[in-house]
C-alpha positions as CSV (number, residue, x, y, z in Angstrom):
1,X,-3.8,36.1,-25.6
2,X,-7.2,35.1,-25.6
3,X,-10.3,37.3,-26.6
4,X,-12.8,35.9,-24.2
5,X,-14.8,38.3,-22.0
6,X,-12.6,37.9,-18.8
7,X,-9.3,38.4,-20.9
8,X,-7.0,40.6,-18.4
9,X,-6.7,43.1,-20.5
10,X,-10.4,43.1,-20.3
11,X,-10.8,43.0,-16.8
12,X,-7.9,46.0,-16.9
13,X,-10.1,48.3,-19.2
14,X,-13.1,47.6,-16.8
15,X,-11.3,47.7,-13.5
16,X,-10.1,51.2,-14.5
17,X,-13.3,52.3,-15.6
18,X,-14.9,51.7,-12.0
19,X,-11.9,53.3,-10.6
20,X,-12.5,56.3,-12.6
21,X,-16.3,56.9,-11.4
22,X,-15.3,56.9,-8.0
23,X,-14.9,60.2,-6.4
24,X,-11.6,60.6,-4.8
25,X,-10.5,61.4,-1.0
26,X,-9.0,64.1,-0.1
27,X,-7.7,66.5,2.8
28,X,-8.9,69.8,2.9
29,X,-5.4,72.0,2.6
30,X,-7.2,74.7,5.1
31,X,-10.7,75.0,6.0
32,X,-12.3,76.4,2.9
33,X,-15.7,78.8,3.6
34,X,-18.1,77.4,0.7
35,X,-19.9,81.2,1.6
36,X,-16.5,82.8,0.1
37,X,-17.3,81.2,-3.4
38,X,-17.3,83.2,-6.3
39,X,-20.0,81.8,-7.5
40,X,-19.4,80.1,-11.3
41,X,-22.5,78.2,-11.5
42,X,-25.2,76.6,-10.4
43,X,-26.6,73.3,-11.3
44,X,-29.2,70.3,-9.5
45,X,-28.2,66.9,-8.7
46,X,-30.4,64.3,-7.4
47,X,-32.9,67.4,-6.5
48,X,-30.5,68.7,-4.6
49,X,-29.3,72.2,-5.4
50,X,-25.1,72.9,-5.8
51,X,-23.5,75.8,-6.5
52,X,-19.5,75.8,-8.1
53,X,-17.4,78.1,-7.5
54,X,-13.8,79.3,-7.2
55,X,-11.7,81.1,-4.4
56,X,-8.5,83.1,-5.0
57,X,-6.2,81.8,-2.3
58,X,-7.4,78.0,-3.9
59,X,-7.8,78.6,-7.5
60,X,-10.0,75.1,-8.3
61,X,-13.8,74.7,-9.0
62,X,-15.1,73.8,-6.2
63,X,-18.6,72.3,-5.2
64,X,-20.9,73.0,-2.2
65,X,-24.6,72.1,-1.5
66,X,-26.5,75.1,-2.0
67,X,-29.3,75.2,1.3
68,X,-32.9,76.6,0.5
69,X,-33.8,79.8,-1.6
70,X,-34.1,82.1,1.5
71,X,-31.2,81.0,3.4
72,X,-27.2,81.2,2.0
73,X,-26.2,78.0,4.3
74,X,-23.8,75.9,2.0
75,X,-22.2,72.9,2.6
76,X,-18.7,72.1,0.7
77,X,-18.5,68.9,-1.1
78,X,-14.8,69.2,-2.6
79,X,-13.2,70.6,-5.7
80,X,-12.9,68.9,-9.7
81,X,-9.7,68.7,-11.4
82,X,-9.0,67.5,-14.9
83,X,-12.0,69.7,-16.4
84,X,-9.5,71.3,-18.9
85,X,-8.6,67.4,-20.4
86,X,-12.3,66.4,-20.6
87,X,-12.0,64.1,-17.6
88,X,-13.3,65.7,-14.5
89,X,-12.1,64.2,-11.3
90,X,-13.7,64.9,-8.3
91,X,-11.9,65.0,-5.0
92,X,-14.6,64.9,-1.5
93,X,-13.0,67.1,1.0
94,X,-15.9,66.2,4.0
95,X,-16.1,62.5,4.1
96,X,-19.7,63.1,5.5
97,X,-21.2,63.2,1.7
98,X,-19.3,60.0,0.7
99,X,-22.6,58.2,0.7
100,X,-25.1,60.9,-1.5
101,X,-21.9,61.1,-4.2
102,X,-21.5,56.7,-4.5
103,X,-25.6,56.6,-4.8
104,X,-26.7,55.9,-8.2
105,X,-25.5,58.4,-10.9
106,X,-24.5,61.2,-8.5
107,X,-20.8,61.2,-8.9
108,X,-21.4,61.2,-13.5
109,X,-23.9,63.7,-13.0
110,X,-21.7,65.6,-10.7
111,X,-18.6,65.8,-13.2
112,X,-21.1,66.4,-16.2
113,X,-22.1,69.8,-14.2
114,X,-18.9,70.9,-13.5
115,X,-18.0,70.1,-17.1
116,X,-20.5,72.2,-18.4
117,X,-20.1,75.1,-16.0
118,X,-16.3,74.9,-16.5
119,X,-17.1,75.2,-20.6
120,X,-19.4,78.0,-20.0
121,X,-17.5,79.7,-18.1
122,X,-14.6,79.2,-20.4
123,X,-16.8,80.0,-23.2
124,X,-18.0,83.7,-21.7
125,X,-14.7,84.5,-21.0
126,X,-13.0,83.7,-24.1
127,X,-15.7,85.3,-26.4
């Protein structure tokens, strides 16, 4: 097998790396009030303020815009899995923030806030 740069197993490694940065579809399994959140953390992307959270009846941590300081209007992005393994996956639940999450650095930077909520949450709770 050749070691040239377009070797398949090569072009694997990077095709599965670009998978891996995309955020994933996915239904919502009932409509999910982002208000309801306990509230985990907060964190800014992109200057725009998030909020993660968790609900009982949908144990995940879940992700919703956070509107301006004086109002509590939130807007639900979708939920991470994998945090515990190191490699966050996020799944969109409202195809209408498709676009913000594929611009630039929005999804990494996403997964790198829920990673460090999810460890400092983690972290408090353990001791």
């Amino acid at each position: 097998m050749s070691l040239a740069r377009y070797a398949p197993h090569r072009i694997r490694a990077h095709y599965l790396r670009a998978l891996k940065a995309l955020p994933l579809p996915a239904p919502q399994p009932e409509p999910i009030d982002p208000k309801r959140l306990t509230v985990l953390g907060r964190g800014w992307v992109d200057q725009r303020r998030l909020v993660f959270g968790t609900l009982t009846e949908a144990p995940r941590l879940w992700v919703a815009f956070h509107g301006p300081a004086d109002t509590d209007e939130r807007s639900l992005i979708g939920y991470f899995t994998g945090l515990a393994t190191g490699e966050p996956d996020l799944w969109l639940c409202d195809d209408a923030h498709r676009a913000w999450t594929l611009e630039g650095q929005n999804t990494a930077n996403l997964k790198r806030a829920a990673a460090r909520v999810w460890f400092d949450c983690q972290r408090d709770c353990e001791g």
